[in-house]
N, C-alpha and C positions, 0 to 999 in steps of 0.2 A: 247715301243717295238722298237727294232733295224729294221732298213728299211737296206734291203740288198742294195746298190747303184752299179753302175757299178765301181764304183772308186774303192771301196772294193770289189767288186769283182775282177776284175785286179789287186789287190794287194795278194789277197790270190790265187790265179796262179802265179805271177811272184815269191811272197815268195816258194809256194808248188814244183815249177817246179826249184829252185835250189836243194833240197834236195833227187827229185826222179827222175829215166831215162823213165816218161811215159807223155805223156800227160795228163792236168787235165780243166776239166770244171764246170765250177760255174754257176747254174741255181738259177733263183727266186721262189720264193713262187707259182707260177705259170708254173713252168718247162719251161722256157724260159730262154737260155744261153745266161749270162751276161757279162761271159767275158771267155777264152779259148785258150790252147796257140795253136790252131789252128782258127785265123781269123776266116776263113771263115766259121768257125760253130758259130758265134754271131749272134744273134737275131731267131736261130731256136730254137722252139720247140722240146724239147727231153722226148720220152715217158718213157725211163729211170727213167726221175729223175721224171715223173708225178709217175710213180708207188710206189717206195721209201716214195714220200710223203703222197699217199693216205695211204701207207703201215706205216709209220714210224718207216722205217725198211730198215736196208741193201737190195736192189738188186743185184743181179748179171744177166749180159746179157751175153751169149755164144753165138757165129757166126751163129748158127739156128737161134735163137730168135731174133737178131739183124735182120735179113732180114725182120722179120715179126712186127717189130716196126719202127714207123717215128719218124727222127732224130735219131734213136740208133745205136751206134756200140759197140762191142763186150769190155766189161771193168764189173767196180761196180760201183755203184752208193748207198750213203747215205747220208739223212737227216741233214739239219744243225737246230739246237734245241740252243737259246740262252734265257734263265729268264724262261725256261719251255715253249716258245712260238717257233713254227715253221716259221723258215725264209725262208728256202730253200734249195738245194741240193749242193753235191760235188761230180763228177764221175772221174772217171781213166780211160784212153782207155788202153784197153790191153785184154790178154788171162785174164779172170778170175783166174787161177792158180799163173798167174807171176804177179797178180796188188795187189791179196788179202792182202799180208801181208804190204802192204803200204794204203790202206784203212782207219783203223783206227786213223794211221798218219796221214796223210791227212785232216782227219774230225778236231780230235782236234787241227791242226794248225790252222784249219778257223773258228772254233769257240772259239777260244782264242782271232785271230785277231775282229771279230763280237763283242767280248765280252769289251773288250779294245776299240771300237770306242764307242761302248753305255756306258761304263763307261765317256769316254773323254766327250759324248753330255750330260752325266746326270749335270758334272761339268760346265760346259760352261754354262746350263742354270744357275745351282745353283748362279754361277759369275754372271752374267746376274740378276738373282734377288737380290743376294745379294748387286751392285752396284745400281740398281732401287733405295734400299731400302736408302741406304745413301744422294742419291742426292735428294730424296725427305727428309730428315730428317736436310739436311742442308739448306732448303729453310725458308724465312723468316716467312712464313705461317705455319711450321712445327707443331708449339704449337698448331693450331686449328684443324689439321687431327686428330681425334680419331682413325683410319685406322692405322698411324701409329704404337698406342700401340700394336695392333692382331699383326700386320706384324715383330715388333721386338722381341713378344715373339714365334710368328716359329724360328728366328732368335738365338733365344739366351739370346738378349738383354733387358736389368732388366733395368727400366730408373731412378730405385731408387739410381742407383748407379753412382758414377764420369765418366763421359764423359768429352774428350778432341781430341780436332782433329789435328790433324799432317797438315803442307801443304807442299808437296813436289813439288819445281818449279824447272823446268830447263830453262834457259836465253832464253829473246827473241829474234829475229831476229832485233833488233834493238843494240844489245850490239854484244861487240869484239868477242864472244863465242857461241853467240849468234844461237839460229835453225828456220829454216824457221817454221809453223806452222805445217806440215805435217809430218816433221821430230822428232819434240819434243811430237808428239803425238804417234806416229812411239817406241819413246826411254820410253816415261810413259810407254806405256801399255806391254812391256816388262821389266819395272821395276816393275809394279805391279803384274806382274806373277813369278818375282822370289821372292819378297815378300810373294806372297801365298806358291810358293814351301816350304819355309823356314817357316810361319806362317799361316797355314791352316786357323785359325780362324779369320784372319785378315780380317774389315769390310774393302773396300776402293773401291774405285771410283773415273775415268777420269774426273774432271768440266770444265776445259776446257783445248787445246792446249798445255798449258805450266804447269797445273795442275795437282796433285795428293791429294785427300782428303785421309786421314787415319784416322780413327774414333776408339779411345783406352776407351772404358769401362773396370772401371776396381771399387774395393773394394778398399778403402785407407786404409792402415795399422795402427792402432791402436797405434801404436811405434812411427810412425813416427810427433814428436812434430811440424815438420816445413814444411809444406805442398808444399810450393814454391821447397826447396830441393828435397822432393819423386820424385815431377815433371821431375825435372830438370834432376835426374836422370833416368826415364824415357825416356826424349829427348835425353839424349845422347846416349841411347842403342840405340833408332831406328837410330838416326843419326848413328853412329858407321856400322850400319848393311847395312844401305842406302850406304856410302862408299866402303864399302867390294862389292855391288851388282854392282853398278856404274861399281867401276873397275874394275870386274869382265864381265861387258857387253860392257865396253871399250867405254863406254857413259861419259859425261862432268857432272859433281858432283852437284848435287842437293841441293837445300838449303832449309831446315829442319826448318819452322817455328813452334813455340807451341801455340796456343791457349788457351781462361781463360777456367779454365777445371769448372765443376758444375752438378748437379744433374736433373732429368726430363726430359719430352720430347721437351722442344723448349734448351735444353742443348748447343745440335750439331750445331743448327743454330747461335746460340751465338758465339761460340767458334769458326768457320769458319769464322764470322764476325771479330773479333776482331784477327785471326792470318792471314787474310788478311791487318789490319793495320796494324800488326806489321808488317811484309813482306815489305809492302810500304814505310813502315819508315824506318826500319831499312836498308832498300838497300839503301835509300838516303843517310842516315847517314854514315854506314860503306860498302860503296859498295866491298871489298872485304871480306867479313863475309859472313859465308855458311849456319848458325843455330841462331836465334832468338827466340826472345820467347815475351809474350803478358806481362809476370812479367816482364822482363827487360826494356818494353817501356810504363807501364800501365798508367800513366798518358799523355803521347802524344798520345795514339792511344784513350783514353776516351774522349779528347778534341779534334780528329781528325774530329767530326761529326762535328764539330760547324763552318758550314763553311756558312754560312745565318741568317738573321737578325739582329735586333740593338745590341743584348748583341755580339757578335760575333765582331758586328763593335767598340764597347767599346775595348772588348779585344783586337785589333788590331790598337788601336790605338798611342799607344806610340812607335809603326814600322811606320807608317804614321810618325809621328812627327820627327822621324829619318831620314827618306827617303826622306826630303825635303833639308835635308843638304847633298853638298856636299862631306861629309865623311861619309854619313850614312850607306854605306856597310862594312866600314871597321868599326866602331863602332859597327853595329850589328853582324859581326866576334866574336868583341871583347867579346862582351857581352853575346855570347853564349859558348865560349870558359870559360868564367868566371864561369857560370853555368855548365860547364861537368866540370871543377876541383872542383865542389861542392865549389865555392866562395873562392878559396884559391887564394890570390895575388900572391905568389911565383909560383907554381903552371902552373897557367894561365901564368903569363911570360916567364914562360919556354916554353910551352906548343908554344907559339907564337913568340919566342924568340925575346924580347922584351926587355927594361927597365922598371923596378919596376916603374919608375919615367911615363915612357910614358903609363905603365897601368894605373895607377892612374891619369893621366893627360885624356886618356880619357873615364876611368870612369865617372869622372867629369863633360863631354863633354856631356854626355849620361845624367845626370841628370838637366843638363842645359837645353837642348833639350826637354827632355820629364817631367818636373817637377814635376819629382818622385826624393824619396828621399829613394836609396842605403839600408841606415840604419833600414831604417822601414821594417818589416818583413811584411807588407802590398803589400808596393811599392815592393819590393824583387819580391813575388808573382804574382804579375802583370805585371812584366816584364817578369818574366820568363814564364808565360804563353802564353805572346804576342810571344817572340820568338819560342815559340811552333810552334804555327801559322802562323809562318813565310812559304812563300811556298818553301825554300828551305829545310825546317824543315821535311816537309813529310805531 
């Protein structure tokens, strides 16, 4: 039920009283004027609109009758009716002859405006639950709420089907572009409202400050042989759309991570994990890139956990045995530039611009060092996973 406020009621006076040359006043449920473009009748009692409402019906008060009612003066008064439920009154002051025919104007502007506020509250809650429902389905406990399932089939959402979550960050207060916390919270949640304007069904939710979760259920295509590609393209719609909105709100451009998409209810929580490492990684790596994704880094964000115990210390140990010589960050440079040309000598020398002679020379340097052997697809492996783990790696 619409609650008449004062605020909307001085809105539907200041709107009513451009349109007509009389006075008007807006009484509550209780015949009590709430707002009036005469001040000083706020907060009286008007018998007026008490009759109207017992009445649910037009009154009219003429200059006799006016004397013998408190608070009335000589106008009409009718009912404001919004969902079939009675909120409250609308009067005119004036001769009953010169107000009548502005009467029923009057009513339907203010229960359009009535109608339009309880529509904007019905949606705010809906946001409201609808965001409830995602931050709790991307929490790492998700799988054990049974709660869940009731709550996503009000929703819509069928868990039998591909889920994948979007993470839209804007920079923090620590980078050149950076927004204080208040500010990038300020810039989300008007991003995630032109999103809704544009995508009614879109699930999404603020997780934190520099945060936006998008949550994309969707049916995989039958056609499509190569799942990574649907994805991908996928990302690059939202992304595409995330642009258009940015610079249309004159906000600093967002960067579009993908998450591993999958089926079920602990899906979402998955998927938010894993397009949080890519996010991490991928900033380290390519700090001006605005769109990543969990396929482009899935072997460094699957060995981003292993940051504790002995196996962790095995794998980090041929960056230890490097790190102990003095050329060991230019070798470990070397060595991961080796592996993003996928092992190609030419390549990599470019890449570093180098001599052929001096990549190979400290190749060589590196297997001396850490007494692994290059040629083995063993040793290959295990280097390349150490530098994973390197912490400039992400």
């Amino acid at each position: 039920m619409i609650e008449l406020s004062t605020s909307l009621a001085q809105d539907i006076v200041a709107r009513t009283e451009r349109i007509i040359p009389f006075n008007v006043n807006v009484m509550d449920a209780h015949g009590v004027i709430l707002a009036s473009g005469d001040p000083a009748r706020v907060g009286e009692l008007h018998d007026g609109a008490l009759l109207a409402l017992a009445k649910r019906a037009t009154v009219e008060v003429d200059a006799a009758s006016a004397r013998l009612m408190h608070g009335a003066k000589p106008g009409i008064n009718l009912p404001l009716v919004v969902g079939g439920r009675l909120c409250g009154a609308v009067g005119l002051s004036g001769a009953p002859d010169a107000v009548r025919q502005f009467g029923e104007l009057v009513r339907l502007t203010a229960e359009m405006i009535l109608e339009q506020a309880s529509l904007a509250g019905e949606l705010q809650r809906d946001s409201r639950y609808r965001e409830a429902f995602v931050l709790n389905l991307i929490r790492p406990d998700a799988a054990a709420r049974p709660d869940l399932e009731a709550w996503g089939r009000r929703l819509g959402v069928d868990f039998r089907r591909m889920q994948v979550v979007f993470l839209l960050e804007l920079p923090g207060a620590g980078t050149d572009d950076g927004l204080a916390d208040d500010e990038a919270l300020a810039a989300l949640q008007r991003l995630q409202l032109a999103l809704l304007a544009r995508q009614p069904a879109l699930l999404s939710a603020t997780a934190g400050p520099h945060e936006l979760v998008v949550l994309d259920a969707f049916e995989p295509d039958p056609r499509d042989a190569d799942r990574g590609k649907a994805l991908a393209r996928r990302q690059d719609a939202l992304a595409a759309l995330v642009r258009e909105l940015t610079a249309g709100l004159d906000m600093e451009p967002a960067t579009v991570t993908m998450g591993l998409a999958s089926a079920g209810i602990g899906a979402a929580a998955v998927s938010y994990q894993s397009a949080q490492a890519a996010a991490r990684i991928g900033r380290r790596r390519h700090p001006a890139q605005r769109q990543f994704s969990y396929y482009g880094l899935a072997l460094p964000v699957l060995l981003s956990g292993l940051d504790a115990g002995w196996q962790a210390a095995e794998l980090r140990r041929p960056l230890a045995q490097l790190e102990r010589d003095r050329s060991g960050a230019g070798l470990l440079r070397t060595l991961q530039a080796w592996f993003a040309c996928d092992e190609s000598s030419a390549a990599t020398a470019a890449a570093l611009d180098i001599h052929r002679n001096t990549l190979d020379y400290r190749l060589r340097r590196v297997e001396a060092l850490t007494g692994l052997d290059l040629a083995r697809s063993e040793d290959r492996m295990l280097l390349y996973v150490s530098t994973l783990l390197a912490p400039d790696a992400g």
